[in-house]
C-alpha positions in Angstrom: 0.0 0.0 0.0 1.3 3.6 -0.8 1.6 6.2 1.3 0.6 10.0 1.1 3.0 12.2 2.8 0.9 15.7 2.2 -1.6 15.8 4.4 -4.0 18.1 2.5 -3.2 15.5 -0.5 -4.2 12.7 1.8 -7.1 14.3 3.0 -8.3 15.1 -0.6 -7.9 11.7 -1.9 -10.1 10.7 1.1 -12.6 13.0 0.1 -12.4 12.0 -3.6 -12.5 8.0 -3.0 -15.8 8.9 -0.2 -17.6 10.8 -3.0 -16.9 7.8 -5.6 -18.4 5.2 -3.1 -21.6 7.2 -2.6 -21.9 7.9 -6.5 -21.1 4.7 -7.4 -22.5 2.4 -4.6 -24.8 3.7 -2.4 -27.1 1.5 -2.8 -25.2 -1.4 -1.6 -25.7 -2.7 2.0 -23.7 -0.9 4.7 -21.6 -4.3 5.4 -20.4 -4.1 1.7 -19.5 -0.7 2.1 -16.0 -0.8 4.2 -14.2 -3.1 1.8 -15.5 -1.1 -1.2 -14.1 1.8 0.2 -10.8 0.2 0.8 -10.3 -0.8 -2.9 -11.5 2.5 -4.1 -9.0 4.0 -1.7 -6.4 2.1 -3.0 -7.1 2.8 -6.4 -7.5 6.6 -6.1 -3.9 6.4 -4.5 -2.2 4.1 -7.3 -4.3 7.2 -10.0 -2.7 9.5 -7.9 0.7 8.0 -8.1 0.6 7.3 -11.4 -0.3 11.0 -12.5 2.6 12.2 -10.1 5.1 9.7 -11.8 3.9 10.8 -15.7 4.0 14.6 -14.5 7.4 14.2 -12.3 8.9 12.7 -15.8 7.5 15.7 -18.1 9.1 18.3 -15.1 12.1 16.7 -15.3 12.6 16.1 -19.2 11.2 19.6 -19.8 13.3 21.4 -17.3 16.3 20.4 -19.1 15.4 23.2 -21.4 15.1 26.3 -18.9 18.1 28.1 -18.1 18.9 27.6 -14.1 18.5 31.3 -13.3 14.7 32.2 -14.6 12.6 30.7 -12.4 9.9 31.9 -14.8 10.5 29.9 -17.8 8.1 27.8 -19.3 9.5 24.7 -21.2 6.9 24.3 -23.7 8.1 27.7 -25.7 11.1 25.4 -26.8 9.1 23.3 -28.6 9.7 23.2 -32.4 7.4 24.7 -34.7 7.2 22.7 -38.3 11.0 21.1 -38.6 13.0 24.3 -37.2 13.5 25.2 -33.5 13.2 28.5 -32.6 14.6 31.1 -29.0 11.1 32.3 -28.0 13.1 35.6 -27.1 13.2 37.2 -30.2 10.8 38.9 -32.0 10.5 36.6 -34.6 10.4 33.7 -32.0 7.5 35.7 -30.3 5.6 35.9 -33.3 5.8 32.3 -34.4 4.5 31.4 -30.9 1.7 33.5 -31.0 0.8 32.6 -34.0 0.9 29.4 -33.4 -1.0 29.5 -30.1 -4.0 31.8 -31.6 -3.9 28.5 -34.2 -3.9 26.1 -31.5 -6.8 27.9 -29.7 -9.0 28.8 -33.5 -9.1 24.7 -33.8 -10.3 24.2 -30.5 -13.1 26.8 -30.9 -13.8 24.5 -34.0 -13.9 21.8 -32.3 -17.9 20.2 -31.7 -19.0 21.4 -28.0 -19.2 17.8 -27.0 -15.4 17.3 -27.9 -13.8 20.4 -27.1 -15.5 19.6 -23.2 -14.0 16.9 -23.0 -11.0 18.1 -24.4 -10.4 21.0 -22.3 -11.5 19.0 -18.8 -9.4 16.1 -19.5 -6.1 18.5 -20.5 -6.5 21.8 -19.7 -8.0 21.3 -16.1 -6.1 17.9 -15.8 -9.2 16.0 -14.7 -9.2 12.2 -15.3 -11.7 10.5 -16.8 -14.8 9.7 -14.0 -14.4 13.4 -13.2 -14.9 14.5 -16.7 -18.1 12.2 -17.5 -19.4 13.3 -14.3 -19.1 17.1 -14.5 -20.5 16.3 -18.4 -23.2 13.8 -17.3 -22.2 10.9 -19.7 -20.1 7.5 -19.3 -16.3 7.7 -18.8 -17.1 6.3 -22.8 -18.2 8.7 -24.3 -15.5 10.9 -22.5 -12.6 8.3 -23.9 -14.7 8.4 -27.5 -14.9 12.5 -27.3 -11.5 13.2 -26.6 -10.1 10.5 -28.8 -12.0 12.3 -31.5 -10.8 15.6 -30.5 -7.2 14.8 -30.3 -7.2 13.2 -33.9 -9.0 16.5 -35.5 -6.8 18.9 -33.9 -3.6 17.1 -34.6 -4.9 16.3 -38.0 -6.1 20.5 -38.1 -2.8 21.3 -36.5 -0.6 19.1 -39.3 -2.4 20.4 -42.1 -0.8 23.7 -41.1 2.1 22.5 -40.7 2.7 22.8 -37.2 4.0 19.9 -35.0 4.3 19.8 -31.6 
């Protein structure tokens, strides 16, 4: 069994794996209820885990890129637009990242409502999957189907242009 060493993190995964048991099985007989907690405990920690491992790998990787004196750096400005890399500190840089971030944000305007929801929940606001389907009041599915759907178009969109990320 893992171990959360935050207490506010603990406490929230708590909350998290409590409000799953009442969504998902409140209508199961109070003896059930203990051991059902206990798994979904567990697995909201392993989630939890996992999503700090995948995130603690990005930081790490990406942070390679920042210079050790600006705190303030971002490491996605490195990234390479179409085959040539570019210093996000000059104008030109500048310009070729807005540009392609007012692209990046016309295509997810195009996007279908349904898909762009889904899309925005499950990467912009980092929720996972039972989140998203419950905040949009549909099967974790549908969310999988809608954001499949939405990553495809925009890197399909996003290619055409000749942008690659």
């Amino acid at each position: 069994m893992f171990a959360v060493r935050n207490e506010e993190t603990a406490l929230d995964l708590v909350q998290d794996s409590m409000m799953k048991l009442a969504e998902k099985y409140g209508d199961r007989p109070a003896e059930e209820l203990p051991m059902l907690f206990q798994r979904i405990l567990q697995n909201t920690i392993r989630d939890y885990y996992r999503r700090s491992k995948v995130r603690s790998l990005w930081t790490t990787l990406l942070s390679s890129f920042s210079p050790s004196d600006d705190e303030e750096h971002d490491p996605l400005e490195t990234m390479e637009v179409e085959s040539g890399s570019y210093t996000p500190n000059t104008p030109d840089g500048q310009l070729q990242q807005s540009q392609v971030l007012a692209i990046i944000e016309k295509e997810i305007r195009a996007l279908p409502a349904r898909q762009r929801e889904a899309f925005l929940m499950r990467y912009w606001e980092d929720m996972d999957v039972a989140e998203t389907a419950a905040a949009m009041g549909c099967s974790e599915g549908s969310v999988k189907t809608h954001c499949s759907r939405a990553t495809h178009a925009m890197a399909a969109a996003l290619k055409a242009k000749g942008i690659t990320l």
